[in-house]
VOLUM-995184 format. One record per residue (C-alpha): residue in three letters; x, y, z. Coordinates in Angstrom, 3 decimals. Layout:
<recs>
<r=ALA	X=X	Y=Y	Z=Z>
...
</recs>
This chain:
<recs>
<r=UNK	X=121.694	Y=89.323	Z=277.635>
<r=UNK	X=122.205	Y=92.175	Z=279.933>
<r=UNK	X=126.055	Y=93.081	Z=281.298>
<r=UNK	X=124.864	Y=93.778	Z=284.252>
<r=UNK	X=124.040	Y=90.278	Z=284.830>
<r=UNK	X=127.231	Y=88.517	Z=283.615>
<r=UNK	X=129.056	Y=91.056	Z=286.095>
<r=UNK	X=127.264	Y=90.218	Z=288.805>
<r=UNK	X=129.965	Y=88.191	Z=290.770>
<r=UNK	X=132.452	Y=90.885	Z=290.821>
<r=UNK	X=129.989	Y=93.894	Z=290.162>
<r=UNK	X=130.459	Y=95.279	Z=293.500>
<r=UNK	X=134.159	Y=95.688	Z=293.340>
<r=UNK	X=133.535	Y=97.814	Z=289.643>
<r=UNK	X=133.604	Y=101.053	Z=291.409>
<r=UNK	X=137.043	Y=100.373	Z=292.476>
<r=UNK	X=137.875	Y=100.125	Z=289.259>
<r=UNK	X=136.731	Y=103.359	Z=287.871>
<r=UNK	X=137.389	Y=104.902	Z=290.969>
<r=UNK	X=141.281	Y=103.438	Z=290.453>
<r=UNK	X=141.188	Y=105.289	Z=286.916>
<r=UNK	X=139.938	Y=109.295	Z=288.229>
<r=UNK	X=142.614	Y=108.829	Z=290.710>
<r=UNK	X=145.525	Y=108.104	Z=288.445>
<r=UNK	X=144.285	Y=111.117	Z=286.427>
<r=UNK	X=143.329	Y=113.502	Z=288.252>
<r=UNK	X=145.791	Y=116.752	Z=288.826>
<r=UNK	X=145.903	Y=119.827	Z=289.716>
<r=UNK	X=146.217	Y=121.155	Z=286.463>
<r=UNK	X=142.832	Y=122.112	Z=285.127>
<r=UNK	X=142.944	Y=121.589	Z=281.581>
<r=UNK	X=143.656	Y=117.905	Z=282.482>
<r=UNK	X=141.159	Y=117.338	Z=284.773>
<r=UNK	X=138.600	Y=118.616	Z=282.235>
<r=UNK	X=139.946	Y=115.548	Z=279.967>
<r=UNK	X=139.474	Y=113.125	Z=282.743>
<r=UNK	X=136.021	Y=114.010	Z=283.849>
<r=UNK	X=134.812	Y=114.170	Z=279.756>
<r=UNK	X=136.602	Y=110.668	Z=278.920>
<r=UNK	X=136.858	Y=108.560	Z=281.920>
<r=UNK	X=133.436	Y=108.863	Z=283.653>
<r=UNK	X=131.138	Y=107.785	Z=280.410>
<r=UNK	X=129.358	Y=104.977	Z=280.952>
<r=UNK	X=130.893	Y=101.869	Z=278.971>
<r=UNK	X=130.941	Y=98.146	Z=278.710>
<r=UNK	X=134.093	Y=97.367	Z=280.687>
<r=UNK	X=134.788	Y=93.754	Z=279.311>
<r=UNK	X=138.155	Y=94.441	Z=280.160>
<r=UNK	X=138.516	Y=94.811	Z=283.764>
<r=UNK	X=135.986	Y=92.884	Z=284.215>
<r=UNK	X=137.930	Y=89.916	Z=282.874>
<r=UNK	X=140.608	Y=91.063	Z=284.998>
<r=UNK	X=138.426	Y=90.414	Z=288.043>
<r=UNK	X=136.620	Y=87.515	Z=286.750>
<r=UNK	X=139.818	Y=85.550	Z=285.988>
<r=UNK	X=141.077	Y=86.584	Z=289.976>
<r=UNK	X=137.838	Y=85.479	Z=291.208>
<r=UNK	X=138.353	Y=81.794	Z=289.806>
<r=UNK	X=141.223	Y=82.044	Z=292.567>
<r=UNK	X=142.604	Y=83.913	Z=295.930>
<r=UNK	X=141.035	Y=87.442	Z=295.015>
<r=UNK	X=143.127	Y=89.689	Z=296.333>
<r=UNK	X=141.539	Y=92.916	Z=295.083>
<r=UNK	X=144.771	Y=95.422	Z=296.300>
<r=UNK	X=146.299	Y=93.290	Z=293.529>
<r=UNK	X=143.433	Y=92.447	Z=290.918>
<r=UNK	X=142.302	Y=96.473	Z=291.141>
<r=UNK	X=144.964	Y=98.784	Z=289.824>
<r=UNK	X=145.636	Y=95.870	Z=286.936>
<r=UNK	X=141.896	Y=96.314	Z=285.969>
<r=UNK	X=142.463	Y=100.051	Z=285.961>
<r=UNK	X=145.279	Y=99.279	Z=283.894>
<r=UNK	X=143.838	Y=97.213	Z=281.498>
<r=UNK	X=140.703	Y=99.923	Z=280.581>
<r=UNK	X=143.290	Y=103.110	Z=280.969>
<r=UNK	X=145.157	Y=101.101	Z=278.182>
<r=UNK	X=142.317	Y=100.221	Z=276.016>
<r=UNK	X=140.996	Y=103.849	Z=276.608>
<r=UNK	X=144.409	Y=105.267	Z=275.500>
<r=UNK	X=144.199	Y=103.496	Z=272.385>
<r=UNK	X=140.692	Y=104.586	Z=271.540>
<r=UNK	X=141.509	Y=107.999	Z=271.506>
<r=UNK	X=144.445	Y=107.569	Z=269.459>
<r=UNK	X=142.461	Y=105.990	Z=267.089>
<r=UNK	X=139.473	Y=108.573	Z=267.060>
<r=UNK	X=142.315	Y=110.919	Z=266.120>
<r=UNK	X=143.891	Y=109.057	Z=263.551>
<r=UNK	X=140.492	Y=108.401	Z=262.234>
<r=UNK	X=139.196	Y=111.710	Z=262.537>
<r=UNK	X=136.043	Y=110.334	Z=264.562>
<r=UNK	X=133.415	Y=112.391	Z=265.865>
<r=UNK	X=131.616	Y=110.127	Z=268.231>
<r=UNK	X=132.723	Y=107.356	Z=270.449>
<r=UNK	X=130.261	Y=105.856	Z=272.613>
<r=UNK	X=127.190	Y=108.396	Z=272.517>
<r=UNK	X=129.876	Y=111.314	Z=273.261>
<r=UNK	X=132.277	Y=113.957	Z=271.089>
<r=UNK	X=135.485	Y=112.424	Z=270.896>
<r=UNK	X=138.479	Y=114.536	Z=272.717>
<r=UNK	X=139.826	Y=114.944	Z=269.206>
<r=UNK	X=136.806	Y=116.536	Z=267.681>
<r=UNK	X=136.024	Y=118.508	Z=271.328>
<r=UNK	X=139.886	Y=119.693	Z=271.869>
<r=UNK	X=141.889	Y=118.955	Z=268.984>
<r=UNK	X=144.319	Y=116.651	Z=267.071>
<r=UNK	X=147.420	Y=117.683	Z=269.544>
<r=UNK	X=144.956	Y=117.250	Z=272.888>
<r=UNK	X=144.273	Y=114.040	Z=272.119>
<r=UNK	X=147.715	Y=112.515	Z=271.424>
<r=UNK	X=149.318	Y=114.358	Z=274.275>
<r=UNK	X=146.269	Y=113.245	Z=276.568>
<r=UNK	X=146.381	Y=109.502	Z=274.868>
<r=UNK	X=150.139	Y=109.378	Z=275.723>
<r=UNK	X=149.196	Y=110.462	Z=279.240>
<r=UNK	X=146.797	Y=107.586	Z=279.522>
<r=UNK	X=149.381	Y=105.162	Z=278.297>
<r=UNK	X=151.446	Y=106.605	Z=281.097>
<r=UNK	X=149.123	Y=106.271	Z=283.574>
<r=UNK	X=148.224	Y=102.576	Z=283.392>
<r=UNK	X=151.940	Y=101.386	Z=283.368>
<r=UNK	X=151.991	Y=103.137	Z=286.739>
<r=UNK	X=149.096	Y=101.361	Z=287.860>
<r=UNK	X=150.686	Y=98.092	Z=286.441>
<r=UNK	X=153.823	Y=99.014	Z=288.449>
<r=UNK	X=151.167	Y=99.314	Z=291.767>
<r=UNK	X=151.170	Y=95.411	Z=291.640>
<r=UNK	X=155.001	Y=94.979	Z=292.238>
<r=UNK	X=154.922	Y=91.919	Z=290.093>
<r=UNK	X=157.305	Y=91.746	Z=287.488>
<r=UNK	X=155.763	Y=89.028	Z=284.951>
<r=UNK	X=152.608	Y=91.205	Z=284.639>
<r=UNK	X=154.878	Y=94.438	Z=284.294>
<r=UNK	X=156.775	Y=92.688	Z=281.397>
<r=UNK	X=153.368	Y=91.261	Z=279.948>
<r=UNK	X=151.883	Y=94.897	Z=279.774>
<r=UNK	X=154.950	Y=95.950	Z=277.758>
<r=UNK	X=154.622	Y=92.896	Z=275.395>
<r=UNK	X=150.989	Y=93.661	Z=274.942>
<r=UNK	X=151.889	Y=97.480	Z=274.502>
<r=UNK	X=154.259	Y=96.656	Z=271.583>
<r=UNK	X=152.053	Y=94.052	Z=269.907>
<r=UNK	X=149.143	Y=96.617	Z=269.889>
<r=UNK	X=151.257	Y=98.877	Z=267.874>
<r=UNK	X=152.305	Y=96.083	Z=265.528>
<r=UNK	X=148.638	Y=95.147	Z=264.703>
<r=UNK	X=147.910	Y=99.170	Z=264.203>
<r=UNK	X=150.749	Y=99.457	Z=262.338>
<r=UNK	X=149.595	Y=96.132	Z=260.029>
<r=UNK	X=146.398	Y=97.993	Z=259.819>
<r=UNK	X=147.696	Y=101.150	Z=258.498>
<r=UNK	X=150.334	Y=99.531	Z=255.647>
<r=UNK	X=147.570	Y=97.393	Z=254.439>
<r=UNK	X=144.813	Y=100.235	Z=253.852>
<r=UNK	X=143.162	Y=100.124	Z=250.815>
<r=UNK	X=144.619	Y=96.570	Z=249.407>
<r=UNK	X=141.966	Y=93.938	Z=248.655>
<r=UNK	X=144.748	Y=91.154	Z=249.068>
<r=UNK	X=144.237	Y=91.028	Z=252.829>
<r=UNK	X=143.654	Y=87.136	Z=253.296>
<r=UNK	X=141.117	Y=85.833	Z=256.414>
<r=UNK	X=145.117	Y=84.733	Z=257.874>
<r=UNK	X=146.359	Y=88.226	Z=258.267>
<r=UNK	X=143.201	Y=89.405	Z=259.539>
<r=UNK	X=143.361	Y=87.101	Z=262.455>
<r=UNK	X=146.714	Y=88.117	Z=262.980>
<r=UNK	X=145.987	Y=91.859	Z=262.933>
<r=UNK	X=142.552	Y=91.619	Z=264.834>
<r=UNK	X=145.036	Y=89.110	Z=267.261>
<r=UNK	X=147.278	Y=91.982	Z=267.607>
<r=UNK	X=144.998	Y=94.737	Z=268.080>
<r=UNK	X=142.214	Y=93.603	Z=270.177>
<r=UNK	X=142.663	Y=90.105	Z=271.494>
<r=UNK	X=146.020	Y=90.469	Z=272.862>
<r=UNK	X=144.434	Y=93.098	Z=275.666>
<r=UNK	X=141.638	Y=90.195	Z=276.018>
<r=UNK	X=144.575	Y=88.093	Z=277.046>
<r=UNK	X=146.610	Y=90.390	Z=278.933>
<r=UNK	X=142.970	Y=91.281	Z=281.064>
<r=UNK	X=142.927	Y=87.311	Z=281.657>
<r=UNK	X=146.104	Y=86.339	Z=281.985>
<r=UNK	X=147.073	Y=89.061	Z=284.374>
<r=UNK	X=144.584	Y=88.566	Z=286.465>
<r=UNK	X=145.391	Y=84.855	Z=286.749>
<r=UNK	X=149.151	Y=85.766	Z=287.962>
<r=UNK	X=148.279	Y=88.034	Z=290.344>
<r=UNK	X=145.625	Y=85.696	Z=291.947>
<r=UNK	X=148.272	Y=82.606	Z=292.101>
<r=UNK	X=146.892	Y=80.615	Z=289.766>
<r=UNK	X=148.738	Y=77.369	Z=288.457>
<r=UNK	X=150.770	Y=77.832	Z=285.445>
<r=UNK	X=148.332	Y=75.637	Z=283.636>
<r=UNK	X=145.341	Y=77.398	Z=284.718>
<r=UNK	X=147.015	Y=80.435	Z=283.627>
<r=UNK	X=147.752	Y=79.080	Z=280.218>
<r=UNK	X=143.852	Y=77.937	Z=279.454>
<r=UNK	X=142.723	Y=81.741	Z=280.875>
<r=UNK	X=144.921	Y=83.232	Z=278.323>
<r=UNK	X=143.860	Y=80.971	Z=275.661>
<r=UNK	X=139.941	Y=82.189	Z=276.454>
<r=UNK	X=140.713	Y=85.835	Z=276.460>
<r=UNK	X=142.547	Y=85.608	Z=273.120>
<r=UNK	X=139.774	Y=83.702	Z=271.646>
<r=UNK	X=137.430	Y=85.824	Z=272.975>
<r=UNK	X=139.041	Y=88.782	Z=271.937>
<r=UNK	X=138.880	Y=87.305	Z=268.372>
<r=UNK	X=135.151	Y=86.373	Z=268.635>
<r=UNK	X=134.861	Y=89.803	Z=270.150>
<r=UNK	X=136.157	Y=92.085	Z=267.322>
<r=UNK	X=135.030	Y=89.945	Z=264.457>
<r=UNK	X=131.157	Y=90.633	Z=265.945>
<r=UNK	X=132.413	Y=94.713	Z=265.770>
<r=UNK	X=133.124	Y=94.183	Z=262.701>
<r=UNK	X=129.928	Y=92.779	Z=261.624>
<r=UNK	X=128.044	Y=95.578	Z=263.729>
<r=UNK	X=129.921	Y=98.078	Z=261.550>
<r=UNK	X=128.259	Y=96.685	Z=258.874>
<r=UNK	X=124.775	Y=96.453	Z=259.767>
<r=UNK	X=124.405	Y=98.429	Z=262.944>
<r=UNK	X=123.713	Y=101.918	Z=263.180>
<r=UNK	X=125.307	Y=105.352	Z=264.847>
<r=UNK	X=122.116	Y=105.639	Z=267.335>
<r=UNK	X=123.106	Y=101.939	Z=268.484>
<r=UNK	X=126.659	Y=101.565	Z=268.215>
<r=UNK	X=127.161	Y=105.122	Z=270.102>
<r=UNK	X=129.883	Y=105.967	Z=267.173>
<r=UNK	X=129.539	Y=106.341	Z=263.299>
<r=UNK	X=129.032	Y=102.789	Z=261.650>
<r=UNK	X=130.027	Y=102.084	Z=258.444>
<r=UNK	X=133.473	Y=103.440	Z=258.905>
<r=UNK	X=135.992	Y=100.472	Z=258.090>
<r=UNK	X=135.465	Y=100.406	Z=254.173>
<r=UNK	X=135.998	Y=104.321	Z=253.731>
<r=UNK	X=139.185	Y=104.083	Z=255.792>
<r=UNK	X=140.688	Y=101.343	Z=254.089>
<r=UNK	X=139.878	Y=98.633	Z=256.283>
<r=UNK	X=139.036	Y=95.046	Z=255.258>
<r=UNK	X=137.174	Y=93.538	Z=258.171>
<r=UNK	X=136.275	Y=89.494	Z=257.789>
<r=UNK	X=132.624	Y=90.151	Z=256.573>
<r=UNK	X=134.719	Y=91.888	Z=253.016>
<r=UNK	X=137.449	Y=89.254	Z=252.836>
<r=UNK	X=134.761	Y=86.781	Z=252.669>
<r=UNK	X=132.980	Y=88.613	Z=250.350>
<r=UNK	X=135.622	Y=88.970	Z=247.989>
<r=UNK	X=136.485	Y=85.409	Z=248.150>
<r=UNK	X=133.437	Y=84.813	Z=246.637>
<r=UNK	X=133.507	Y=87.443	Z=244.345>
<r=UNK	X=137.154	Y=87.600	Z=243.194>
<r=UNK	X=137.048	Y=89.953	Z=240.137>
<r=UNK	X=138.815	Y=92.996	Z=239.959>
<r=UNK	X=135.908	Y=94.723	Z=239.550>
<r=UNK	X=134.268	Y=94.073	Z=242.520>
<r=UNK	X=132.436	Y=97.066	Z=244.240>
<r=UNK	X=135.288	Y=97.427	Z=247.264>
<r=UNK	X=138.115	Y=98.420	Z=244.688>
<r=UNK	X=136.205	Y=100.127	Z=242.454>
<r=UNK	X=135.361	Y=102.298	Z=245.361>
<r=UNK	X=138.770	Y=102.650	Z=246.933>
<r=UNK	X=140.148	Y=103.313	Z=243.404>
<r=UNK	X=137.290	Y=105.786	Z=242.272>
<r=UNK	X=138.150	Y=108.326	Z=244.803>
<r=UNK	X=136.303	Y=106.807	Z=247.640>
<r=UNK	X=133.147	Y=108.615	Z=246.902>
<r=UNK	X=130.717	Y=108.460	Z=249.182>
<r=UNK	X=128.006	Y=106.552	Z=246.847>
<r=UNK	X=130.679	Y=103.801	Z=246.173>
<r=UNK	X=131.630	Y=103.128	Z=249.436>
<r=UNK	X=127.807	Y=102.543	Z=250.386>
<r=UNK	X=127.052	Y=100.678	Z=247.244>
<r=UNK	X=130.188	Y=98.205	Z=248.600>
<r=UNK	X=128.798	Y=98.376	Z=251.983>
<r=UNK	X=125.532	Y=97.098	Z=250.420>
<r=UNK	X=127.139	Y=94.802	Z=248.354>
<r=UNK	X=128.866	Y=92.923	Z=251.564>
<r=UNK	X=125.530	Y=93.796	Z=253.751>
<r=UNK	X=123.301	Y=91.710	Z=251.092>
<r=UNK	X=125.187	Y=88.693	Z=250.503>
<r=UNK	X=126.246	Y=85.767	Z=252.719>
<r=UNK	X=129.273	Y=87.274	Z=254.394>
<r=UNK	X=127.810	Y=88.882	Z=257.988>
<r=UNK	X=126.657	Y=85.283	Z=258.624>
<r=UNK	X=129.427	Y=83.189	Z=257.720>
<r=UNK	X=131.792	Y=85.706	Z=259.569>
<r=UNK	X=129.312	Y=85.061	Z=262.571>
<r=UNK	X=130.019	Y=81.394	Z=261.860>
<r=UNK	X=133.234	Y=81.699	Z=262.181>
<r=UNK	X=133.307	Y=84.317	Z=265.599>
<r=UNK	X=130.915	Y=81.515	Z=266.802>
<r=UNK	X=134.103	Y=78.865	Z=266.462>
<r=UNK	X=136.077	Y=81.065	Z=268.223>
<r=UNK	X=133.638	Y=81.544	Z=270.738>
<r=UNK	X=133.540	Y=77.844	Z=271.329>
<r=UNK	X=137.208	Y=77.742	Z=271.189>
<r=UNK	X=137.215	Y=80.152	Z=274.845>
<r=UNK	X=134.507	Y=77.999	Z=275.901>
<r=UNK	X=136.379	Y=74.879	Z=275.941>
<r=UNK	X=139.747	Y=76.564	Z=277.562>
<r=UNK	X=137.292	Y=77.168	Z=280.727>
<r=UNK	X=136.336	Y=73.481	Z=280.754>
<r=UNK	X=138.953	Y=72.154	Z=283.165>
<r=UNK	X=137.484	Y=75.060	Z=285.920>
<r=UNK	X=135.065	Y=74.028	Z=288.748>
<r=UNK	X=131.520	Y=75.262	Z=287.785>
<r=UNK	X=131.461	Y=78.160	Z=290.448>
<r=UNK	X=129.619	Y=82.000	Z=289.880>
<r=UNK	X=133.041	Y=83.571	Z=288.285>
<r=UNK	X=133.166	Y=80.821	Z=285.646>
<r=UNK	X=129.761	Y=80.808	Z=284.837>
<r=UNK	X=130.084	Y=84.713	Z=284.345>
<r=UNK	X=133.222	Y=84.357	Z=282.081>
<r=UNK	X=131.114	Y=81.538	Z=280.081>
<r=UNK	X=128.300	Y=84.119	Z=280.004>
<r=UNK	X=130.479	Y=86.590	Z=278.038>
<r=UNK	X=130.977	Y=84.390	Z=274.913>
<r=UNK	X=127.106	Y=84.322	Z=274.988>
<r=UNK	X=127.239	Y=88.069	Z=275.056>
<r=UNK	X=129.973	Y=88.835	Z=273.120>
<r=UNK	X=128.331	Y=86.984	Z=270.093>
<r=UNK	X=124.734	Y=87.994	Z=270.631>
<r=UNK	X=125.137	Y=91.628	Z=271.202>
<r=UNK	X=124.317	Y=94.945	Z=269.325>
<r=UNK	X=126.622	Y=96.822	Z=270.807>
</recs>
């Protein structure tokens, strides 16, 4: 399924959007500027905003609203990549050098904190306090799940429970926020509200636990950044918990890596091990159920373009290679 497609109902009102983002960042200092232009104009999927608009669509689309929270939404998501390219010590991100690896470590926080900055000013644009306080909620939950992350590196005790609650924390709670968000600033009823939140967060889920499967099995020429990256950092993604439920020795392949010294030719005969067996498609499975989950929150909605579209992006999110 092509994005461009799905898109198509608010795809005109996109380069608002990005437009939106140069403008919050762009300043007369130089050296800033030159971060901008590397990091904000590369070509991306923009789920994001897009839900943003999408959700605003299904009601009175007032785009001087629904615009600077889209912006908001992507400068947020953006800010978080690049912190985690730096904590990660990532090359590539999307087909391009990572502001990390193309600056340095200290350019990259200082620039990530900057993009933080800049979309709770562009949340502030909409003059609506219940989004304002549900950016800072989402903020602080975001650092919860990458704080879960990092205290739980390298411990093959991660159960399929805590996952959900990290991967709920880290990506699906900006799925809901996009959704949400864009709900309240379009008037929605507090019960349409409620069933748009409940799709973004099950998207989001459905969403991440695909990444995690393309980590697994995709490649760096696909996936735009290195693949294969979650084991060597510590990371237990669902496709591993499921694996090691099934295999529950101690001497499965994922410690004996992690406790070997990570060497590179035990962290790819894990990889394997995960890769061969049953795990990428029961962890599909189970991003499919939450994919049907999101599906079923849109039910109560007229069948109109924007709802289609939103319906669309399960079908995407769980087919894609990207």
């Amino acid at each position: 399924m092509n994005p461009a497609e799905v898109y198509a109902p608010i795809a005109q009102d996109l380069p608002r959007v990005a437009q939106a983002m140069l403008e919050t960042a762009r300043e007369d200092h130089a050296p800033l500027s030159a971060l901008a232009s590397h990091l904000l104009t590369q070509p991306g999927k923009r789920i994001r905003p897009v839900l943003t608009l999408l959700a605003g669509k299904l009601f009175d689309y007032n785009l001087d609203l629904l615009v600077p929270m889209a912006a908001a939404v992507e400068l947020l998501h953006t800010a978080t990549l690049v912190h985690d390219d730096t904590l990660d010590v990532a090359t590539v991100r999307r087909g391009v050098v990572t502001i990390n690896r193309a600056w340095d470590d200290t350019t990259a926080i200082l620039f990530g904190d900057f993009l933080f900055a800049s979309s709770a000013e562009m949340v502030a644009r909409t003059a609506n306090v219940r989004v304002m306080r549900l950016f800072a909620e989402t903020l602080r939950v975001i650092c919860s799940g990458e704080l879960d992350q990092y205290f739980s590196a390298y411990r093959c005790d991660v159960t399929r429970e805590q996952y959900y609650q990290r991967i709920g924390c880290k990506t699906a709670a900006l799925f809901s926020m996009a959704t949400e968000s864009g709900a309240v600033l379009a008037g929605a009823q507090e019960q349409d509200v409620q069933m748009l939140k409940d799709y973004g967060h099950n998207l989001g889920l459905a969403f991440q636990i695909v990444d995690d499967i393309l980590d697994l099995q995709g490649d760096e020429g696909t996936l735009g950044k290195p693949a294969g990256s979650d084991l060597p950092q510590g990371t237990l993604t669902l496709p591993a918990i499921l694996y090691l439920e099934q295999h529950p020795s101690s001497e499965n392949p994922i410690q004996r890596a992690w406790e070997n010294g990570r060497r590179p030719e035990d962290l790819r005969l894990a990889a394997d091990a995960v890769r061969i067996s049953q795990s990428l498609a029961e962890a599909h499975a189970i991003a499919g159920q939450f994919g049907q989950k999101a599906l079923e929150a849109l039910g109560a909605f007229p069948d109109t373009p924007p709802k289609r579209a939103l319906a669309s992006l399960v079908e995407y999110s769980l087919s894609r290679d990207v």
